[in-house]
C-alpha positions as CSV (number, residue, x, y, z in Angstrom):
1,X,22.1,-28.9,16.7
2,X,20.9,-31.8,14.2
3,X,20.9,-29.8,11.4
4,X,24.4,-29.3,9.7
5,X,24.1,-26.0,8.1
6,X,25.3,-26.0,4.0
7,X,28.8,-25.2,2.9
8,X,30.0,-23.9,-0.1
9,X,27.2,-21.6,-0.3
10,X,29.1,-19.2,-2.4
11,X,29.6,-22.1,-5.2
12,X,25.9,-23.8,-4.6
13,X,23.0,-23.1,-6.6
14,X,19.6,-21.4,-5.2
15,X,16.7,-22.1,-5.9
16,X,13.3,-19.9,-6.2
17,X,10.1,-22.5,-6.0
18,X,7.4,-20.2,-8.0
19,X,7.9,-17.7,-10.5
20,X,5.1,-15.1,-10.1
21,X,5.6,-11.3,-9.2
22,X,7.6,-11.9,-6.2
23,X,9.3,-14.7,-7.3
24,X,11.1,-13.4,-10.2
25,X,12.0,-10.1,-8.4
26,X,13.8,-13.0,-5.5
27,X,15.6,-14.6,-8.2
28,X,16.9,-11.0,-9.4
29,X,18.5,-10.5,-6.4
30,X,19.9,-13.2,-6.5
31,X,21.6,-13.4,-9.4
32,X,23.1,-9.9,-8.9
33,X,26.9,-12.1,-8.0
34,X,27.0,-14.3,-10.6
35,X,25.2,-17.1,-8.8
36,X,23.1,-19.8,-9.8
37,X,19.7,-19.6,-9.6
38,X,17.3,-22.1,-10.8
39,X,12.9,-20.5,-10.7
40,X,10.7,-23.2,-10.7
41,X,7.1,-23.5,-11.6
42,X,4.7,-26.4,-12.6
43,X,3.7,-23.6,-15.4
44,X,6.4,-23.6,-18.4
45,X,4.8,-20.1,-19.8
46,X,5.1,-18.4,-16.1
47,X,8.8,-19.8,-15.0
48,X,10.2,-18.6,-18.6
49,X,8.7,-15.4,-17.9
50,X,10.4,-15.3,-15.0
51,X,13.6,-15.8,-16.1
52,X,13.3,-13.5,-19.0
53,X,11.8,-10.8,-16.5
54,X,15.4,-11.6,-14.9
55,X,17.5,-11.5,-17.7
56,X,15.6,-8.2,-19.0
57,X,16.1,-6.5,-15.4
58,X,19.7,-7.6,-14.4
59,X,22.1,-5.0,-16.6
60,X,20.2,-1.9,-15.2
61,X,20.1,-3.0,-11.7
62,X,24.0,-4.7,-11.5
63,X,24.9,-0.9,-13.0
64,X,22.9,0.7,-9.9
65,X,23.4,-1.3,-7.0
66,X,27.1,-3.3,-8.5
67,X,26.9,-7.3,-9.4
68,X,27.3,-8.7,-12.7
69,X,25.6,-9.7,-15.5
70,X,26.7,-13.2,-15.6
71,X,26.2,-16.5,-13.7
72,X,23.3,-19.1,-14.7
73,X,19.9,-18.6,-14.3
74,X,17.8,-21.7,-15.6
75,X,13.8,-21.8,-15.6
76,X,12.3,-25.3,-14.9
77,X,9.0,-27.1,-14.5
78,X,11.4,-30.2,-12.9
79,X,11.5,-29.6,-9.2
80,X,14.5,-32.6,-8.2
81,X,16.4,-30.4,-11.3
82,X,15.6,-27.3,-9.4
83,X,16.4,-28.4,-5.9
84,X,19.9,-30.2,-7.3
85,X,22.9,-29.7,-4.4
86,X,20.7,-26.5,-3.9
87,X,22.4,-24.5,-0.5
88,X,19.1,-22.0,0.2
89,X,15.5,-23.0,-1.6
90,X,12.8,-20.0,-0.9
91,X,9.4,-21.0,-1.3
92,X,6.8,-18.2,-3.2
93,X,3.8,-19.9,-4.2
94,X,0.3,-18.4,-3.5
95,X,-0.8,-17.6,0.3
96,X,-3.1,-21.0,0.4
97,X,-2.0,-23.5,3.7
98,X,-2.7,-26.4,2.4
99,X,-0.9,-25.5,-0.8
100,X,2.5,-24.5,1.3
101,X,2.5,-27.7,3.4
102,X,2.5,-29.7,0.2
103,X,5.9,-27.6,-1.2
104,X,7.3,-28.1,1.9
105,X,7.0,-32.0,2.3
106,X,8.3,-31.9,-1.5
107,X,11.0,-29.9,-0.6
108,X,12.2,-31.6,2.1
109,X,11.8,-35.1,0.7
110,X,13.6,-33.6,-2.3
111,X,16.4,-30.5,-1.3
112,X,20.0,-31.5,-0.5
113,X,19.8,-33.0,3.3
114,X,21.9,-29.5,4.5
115,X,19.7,-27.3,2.5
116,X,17.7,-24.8,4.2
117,X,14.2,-24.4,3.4
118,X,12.5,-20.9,3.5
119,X,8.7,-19.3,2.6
120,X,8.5,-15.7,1.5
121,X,5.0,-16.1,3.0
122,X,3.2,-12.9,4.0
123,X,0.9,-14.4,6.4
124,X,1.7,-17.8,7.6
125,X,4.6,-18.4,10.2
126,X,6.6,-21.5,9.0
127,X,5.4,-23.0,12.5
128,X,1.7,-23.6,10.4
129,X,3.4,-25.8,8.0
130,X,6.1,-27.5,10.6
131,X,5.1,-30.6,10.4
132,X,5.8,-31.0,6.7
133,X,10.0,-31.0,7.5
134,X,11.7,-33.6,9.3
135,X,13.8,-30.9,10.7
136,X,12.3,-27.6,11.3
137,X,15.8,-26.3,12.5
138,X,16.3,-25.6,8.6
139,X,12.8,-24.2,8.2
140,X,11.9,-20.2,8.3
141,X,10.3,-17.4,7.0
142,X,12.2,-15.0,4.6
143,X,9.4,-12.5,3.7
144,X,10.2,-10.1,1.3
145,X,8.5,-7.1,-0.1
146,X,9.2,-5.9,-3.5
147,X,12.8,-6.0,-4.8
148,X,14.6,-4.7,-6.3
149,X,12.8,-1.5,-5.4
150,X,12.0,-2.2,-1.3
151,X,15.2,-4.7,-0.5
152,X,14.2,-5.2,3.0
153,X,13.3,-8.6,4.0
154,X,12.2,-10.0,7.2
155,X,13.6,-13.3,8.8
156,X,11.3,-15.3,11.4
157,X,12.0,-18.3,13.0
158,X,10.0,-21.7,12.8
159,X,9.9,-22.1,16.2
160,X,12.5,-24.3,16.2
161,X,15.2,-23.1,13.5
162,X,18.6,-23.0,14.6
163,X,19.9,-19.5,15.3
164,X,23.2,-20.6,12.9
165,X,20.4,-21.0,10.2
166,X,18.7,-17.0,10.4
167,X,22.8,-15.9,11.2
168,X,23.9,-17.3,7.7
169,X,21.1,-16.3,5.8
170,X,20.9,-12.7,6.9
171,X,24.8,-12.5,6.5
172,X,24.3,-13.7,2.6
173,X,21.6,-11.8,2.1
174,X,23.5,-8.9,2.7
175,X,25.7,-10.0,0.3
176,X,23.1,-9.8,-2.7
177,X,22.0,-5.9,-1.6
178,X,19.4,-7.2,0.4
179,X,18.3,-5.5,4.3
180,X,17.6,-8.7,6.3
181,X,15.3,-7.7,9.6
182,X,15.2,-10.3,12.6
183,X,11.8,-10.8,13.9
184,X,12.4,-11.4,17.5
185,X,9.3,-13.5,18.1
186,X,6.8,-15.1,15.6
187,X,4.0,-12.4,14.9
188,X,1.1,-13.3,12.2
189,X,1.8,-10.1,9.9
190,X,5.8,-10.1,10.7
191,X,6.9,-6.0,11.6
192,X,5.9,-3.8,8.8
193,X,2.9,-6.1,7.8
194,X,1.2,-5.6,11.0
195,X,1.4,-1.6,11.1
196,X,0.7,-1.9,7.1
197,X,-2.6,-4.1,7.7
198,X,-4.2,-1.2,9.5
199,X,-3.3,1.7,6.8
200,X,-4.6,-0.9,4.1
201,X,-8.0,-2.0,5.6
202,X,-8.8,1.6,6.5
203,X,-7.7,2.8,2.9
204,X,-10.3,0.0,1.6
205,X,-12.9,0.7,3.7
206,X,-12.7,4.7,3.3
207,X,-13.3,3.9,-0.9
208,X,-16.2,0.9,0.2
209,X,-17.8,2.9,2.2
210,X,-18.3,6.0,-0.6
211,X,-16.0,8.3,1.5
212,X,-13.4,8.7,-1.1
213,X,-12.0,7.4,-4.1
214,X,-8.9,5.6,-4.5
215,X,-7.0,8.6,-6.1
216,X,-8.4,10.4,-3.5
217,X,-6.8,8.9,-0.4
218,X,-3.9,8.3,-2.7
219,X,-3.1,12.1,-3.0
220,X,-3.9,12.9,0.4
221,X,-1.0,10.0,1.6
222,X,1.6,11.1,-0.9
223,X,1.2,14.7,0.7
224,X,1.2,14.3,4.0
225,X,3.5,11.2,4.6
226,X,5.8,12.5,1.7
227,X,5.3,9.2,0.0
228,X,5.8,8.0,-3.6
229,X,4.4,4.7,-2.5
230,X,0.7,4.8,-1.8
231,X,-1.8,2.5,-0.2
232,X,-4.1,1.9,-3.5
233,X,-0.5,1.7,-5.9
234,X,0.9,-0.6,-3.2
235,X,-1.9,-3.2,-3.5
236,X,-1.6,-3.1,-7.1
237,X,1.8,-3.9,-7.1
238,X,1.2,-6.8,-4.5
239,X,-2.0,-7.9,-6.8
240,X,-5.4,-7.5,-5.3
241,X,-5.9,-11.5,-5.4
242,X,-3.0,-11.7,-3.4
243,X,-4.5,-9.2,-1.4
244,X,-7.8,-10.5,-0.9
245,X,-6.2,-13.6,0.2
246,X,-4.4,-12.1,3.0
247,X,-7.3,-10.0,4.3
248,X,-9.1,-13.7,4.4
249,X,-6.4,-15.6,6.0
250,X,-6.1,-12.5,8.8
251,X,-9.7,-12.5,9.8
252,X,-10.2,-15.9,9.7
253,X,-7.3,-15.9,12.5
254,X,-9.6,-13.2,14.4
255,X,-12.8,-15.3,14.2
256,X,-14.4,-12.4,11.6
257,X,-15.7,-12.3,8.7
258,X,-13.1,-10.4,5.8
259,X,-15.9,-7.7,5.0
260,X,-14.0,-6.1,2.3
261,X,-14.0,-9.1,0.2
262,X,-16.3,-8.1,-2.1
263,X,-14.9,-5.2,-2.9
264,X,-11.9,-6.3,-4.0
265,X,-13.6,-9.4,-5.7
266,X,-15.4,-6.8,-7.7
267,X,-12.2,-6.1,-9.0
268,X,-10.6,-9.8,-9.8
269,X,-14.2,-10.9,-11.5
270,X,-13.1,-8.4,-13.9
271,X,-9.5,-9.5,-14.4
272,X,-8.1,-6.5,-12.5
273,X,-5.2,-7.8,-10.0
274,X,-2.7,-4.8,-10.5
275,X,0.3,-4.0,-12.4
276,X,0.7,-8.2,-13.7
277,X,-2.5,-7.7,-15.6
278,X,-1.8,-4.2,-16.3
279,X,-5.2,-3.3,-14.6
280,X,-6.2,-3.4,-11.3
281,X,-7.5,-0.4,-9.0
282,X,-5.7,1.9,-11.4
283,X,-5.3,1.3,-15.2
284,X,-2.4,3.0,-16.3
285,X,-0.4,0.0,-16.0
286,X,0.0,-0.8,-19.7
């Protein structure tokens, strides 16, 4: 193997490269042991938001699932003071390609030479932005969901990462009360994303197509499935931008056209992305 994996990962920092929804909830995690964690973002306003969203969030959760309160957490618009001697750096910018293989070519010209390089991408497999590392042994997917409150994440190989990278990574994930999942072979969508595709484009197209409302296909899933968590709450939570930029990315993979784009866009023209803008297909998020 050419890559030598990182030592002293319990005494290393980590790094989180984007501070939106998903980012901050990754560096919460992650600062559950007392470790430290550095959130970058080229916007001051949205990595000290992050940070604060951390600080705000930690007592509660280190009381409910054990940790500590203490250990650094720094927000920076810097990226070499980020990255600095840095053992794991998990990329969570927004789901556009050419965006991700920039990070990556940053972050491998810029991370520790034994620091290993991960996307919390949703839809692209590291192998679409390869070419960005020298060495995509240290390159993979860790897609996660929404912690603290869904702690399950998903590892998936580049293609070429070295199996002692995914085997340290799940084991210290553990470590921060996180459920690390092996994807056995690289699937656009990952494992739950896949079945959860289906259930959310059918929910969309029920409410485009004047079938239902949102509330009522809502209703009908919390009764039947038992569910708390419903399709229409779900994709506010994950932000309907975020959404519609899925949806795009997965049909333009299947040669189609994302039909249920302007539905949603009807919704983002007006500001209403979910629970970050305290609006989105529900507005009860205030």
């Amino acid at each position: 193997m050419s890559f030598t994996l990182p030592t002293h990962v319990d005494t290393r920092p980590l790094a989180v490269i984007g501070g939106g929804t998903l980012g901050r909830r990754i560096a919460l995690m992650l600062a559950l042991h007392g470790a430290d964690v550095r959130v970058y973002d080229t916007a001051r306003a949205t990595a000290d938001t992050a940070a604060a969203f951390v600080q705000a969030a930690r007592p509660d959760l280190a009381a409910a699932l054990g940790g500590t309160t203490n250990g650094a957490l720094t927000a920076s618009t810097d990226l070499r003071t980020a990255l600095d001697n840095a053992w794991l750096v998990i990329e969570a910018v927004p789901e556009k390609l050419a965006l991700k293989k920039q990070v990556f070519a940053d972050l491998d010209r810029h991370a520790a030479p034994d620091a290993i390089l991960a996307s919390n991408s949703s839809s692209f497999p590291t192998s679409a932005f390869r070419d960005s590392v020298a060495d995509p042994a240290r390159l993979l997917n860790t897609h996660f969901y929404m912690p603290p409150q869904a702690r399950s994440v998903e590892l998936m190989s580049s293609g070429a990462t070295a199996d002692a990278v995914i085997e340290l990574v799940s084991a210290e994930f553990s470590r921060y009360h996180l459920l690390p999942h092996i994807v056995r072979k690289e699937s656009t969508g990952f494992i739950f994303n896949r079945i959860w595709a289906a259930i959310k484009r059918e929910a969309l197209s029920v409410v485009a197509d004047g079938i239902a409302d949102p509330a009522d296909v809502d209703a009908l899933f919390a009764d039947l499935f038992r569910a708390e968590l419903t399709p229409f709450r779900f994709m506010d939570q994950v932000g309907l931008d975020v959404v519609r930029d899925i949806e795009d990315h997965y049909a333009a993979i299947a040669g189609r056209e994302n039909t249920l784009a302007p539905f949603l866009r009807s919704y983002i023209e007006q500001g209403r992305l979910g629970v970050k803008t305290g609006r989105g297909i529900y507005d009860d998020y205030a």
